[in-house]
Phi, psi and omega in degrees: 000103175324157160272154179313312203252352133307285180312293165330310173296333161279353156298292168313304169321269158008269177309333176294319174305309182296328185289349170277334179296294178303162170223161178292328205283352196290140165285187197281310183311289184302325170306316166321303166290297198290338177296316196296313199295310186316289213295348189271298172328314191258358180290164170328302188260019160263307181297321191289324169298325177304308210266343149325310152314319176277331180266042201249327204282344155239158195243132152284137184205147153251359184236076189282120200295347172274039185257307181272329175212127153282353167231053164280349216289333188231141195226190163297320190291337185136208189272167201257148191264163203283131162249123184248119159268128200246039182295153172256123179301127189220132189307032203269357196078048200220141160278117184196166175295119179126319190251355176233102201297129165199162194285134175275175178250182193233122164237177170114219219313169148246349156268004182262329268244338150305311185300307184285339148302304165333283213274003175255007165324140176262128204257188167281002161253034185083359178264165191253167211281353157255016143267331157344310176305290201284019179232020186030067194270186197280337165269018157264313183308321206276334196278331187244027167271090162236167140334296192289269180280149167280143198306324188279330174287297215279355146300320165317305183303329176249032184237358170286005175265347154283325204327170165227161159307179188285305202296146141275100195280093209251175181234126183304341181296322188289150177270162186229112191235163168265150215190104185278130162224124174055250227199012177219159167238190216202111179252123184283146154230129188279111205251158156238146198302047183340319203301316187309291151036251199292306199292336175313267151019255165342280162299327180286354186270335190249029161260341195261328176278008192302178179266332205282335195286303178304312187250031160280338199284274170027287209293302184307336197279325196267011195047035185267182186256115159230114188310338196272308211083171177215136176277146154265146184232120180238143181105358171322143171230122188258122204244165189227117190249132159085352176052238203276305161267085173309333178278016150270028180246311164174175234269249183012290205293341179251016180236359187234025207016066178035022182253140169194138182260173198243111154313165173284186182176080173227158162330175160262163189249138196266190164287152165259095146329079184242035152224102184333165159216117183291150190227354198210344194167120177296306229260327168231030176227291236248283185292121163256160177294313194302340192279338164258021168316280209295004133316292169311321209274313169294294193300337174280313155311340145292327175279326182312322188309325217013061156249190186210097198203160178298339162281345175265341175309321198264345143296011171271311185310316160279345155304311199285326174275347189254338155330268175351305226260313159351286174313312143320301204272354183249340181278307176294347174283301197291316172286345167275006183247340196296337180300312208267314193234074158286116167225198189264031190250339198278357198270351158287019177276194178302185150265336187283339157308291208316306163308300142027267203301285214268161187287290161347328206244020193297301200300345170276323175308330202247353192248342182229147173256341201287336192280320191297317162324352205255292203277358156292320200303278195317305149335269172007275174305278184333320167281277285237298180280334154325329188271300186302334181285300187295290184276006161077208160311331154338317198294137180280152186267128182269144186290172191271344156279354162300341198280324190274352178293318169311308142335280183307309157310318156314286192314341097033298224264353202313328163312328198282323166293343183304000000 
């Protein structure tokens, strides 16, 4: 008793052979004889020996060299040799042969390409019939038991479609690296994994063409509510092996009209830093003077006047607070990226920056005051030598009560540093 999907394959046949066959114009008689001949032709003990002959004429690969050249595959040297990787799966993170289930692939005869259907059927215990062949189980025995041939010729015959030479045979056609080992090299020919391929393929066609995938798209155009969601793979490039004959390139590729996509794969685009990150001091590293020059440039022109009234008061005042708010606006910039680009150079500031500063340091920062004296101080100064920097010799000597007048007003402001 055949498995279901053996018989289903001599089925396919079968019909497919007649429909090429039969012609309308044929009687009941010649239509009779062409039924006898499909049943003769597709039987067991005709068929299996024909195709054992024949499967020599194709090579199994799972990394196949016509990926890289269709006409790497035969050289001066002979045929290039087939490679089936025979890795094992293992729990390393790695996308690789051995970690990924995938169909191996096929090139040669494009008249053989029944026999590499034959043997890659998946019987019912998920296996395909040609391991079955090489681990010789009890269904390749009961299959390949015919009258016309022995079971050991007709295995040999469908098992030369893995064989390889003895010799490893490469192609100039293969791209090629020198690969350093130890005080020596190792020359690689860079093959590509197809099964991995096509199945990548696979899956993004049905995320993106899936039925579930149309109607969450559906849901979103009509603005309804759908629980699953959806993914999008966006930067894809889709390359085409073999141009108009994909079958000379391999099974797979031609069952997939030679079209397979591409992830993006470019650098990462790094971030632009355009907030110093201080290692020694917040007051001369992150804030600049040259960023209030023209502040500085106004407050002299008020001290140069020499009056003294309510209007000029309060515009020294508002210098002195937007100088502050500068200095507020460099602190907030700087605390949203230090989190993210934290290291140990922030363990030099000062400690009251370091609270200041860091995220880490919120509940002592909202809970405590003695640190904030260090960085009102520090305000101060930064207005004070900012002014003495920026006008040079110009500059007027501030008195030390303008500096605690100065002083008090900043503290006025202090919530704002916290």
């Amino acid at each position: 008793m055949l498995e279901p999907v053996i018989t289903g394959f001599f089925r396919e046949r079968k019909e497919t052979w007649l429909k090429k066959t039969i012609k309308s114009s044929m009687d009941e008689n010649e239509i009779h004889d062409k039924k006898a001949e499909c049943e003769q032709l597709f039987s067991l003990e005709e068929w299996l020996p024909n195709a054992a002959k024949r499967a020599g004429q194709i090579s199994i690969s799972s990394h196949p060299c016509t990926f890289s050249h269709p006409s790497s595959r035969k050289n001066k040297n002979g045929d290039t040799t087939s490679v089936i990787a025979r890795s094992q799966n293992q729990h390393d993170g790695f996308l690789r042969s051995g970690n990924v289930e995938v169909q191996n692939d096929a090139l040669g005869n494009a008249a053989a390409l029944d026999v590499y259907k034959f043997l890659s059927l998946e019987t019912d215990d998920s296996r395909t019939l040609l391991a079955h062949l090489e681990d010789e189980s009890d269904l390749a025995k009961a299959l390949l038991t015919i009258k016309n041939a022995s079971y050991t010729e007709l295995r040999n015959g469908f098992l030369a479609m893995t064989k390889s030479a003895t010799d490893s045979i490469t192609s100039s056609k293969i791209k090629q690296v020198y690969f350093p080992v130890k005080d020596d090299y190792h020359l690689l020919s860079i093959l590509t994994p197809s099964g991995i391929v096509f199945d990548l393929r696979k899956r993004l066609d049905a995320m993106r063409f899936g039925d579930e995938i149309k109607l969450a798209r559906d849901k979103k155009r009509n603005n309804a509510y759908y629980e699953q969601g959806y993914r999008e793979i966006y930067g894809l490039t889709t390359v085409g092996y073999g141009g108009t004959k994909p079958q000379n390139i391999s099974v797979l590729n031609n069952q997939n009209g030679g079209k397979a996509h591409l992830l993006l794969s470019i650098p990462p685009e790094l971030k632009k830093r355009t907030d110093h990150i201080p290692k020694h001091d917040f007051f001369t590293q992150t804030v600049r003077y040259q960023h209030c020059r023209d502040i500085f440039q106004k407050l002299h022109d008020l001290y140069s006047k020499d009056l003294n009234n309510m209007h000029v008061r309060a515009a020294r005042d508002e210098f002195y607070l937007s100088i502050m708010d500068y200095i507020v606006e460099r602190l907030w910039q700087l605390r949203s990226v230090a989190n993210e680009q934290y290291n140990s150079d922030y363990h030099q500031l000062p400690k009251a920056q370091q609270i200041w500063l860091l995220e880490e340091h919120e509940q002592t920062r909202n809970s405590t005051d003695d640190w904030l004296d260090d960085i009102l101080g520090s305000v101060v100064n930064f207005i004070v030598h900012g002014y003495e920097r920026i006008l040079g010799k110009a500059a007027l000597k501030l008195s030390d009560t303008e500096k605690k007048y100065m002083t008090k007003l900043v503290g006025q402001y202090k919530e704002c540093l916290r």
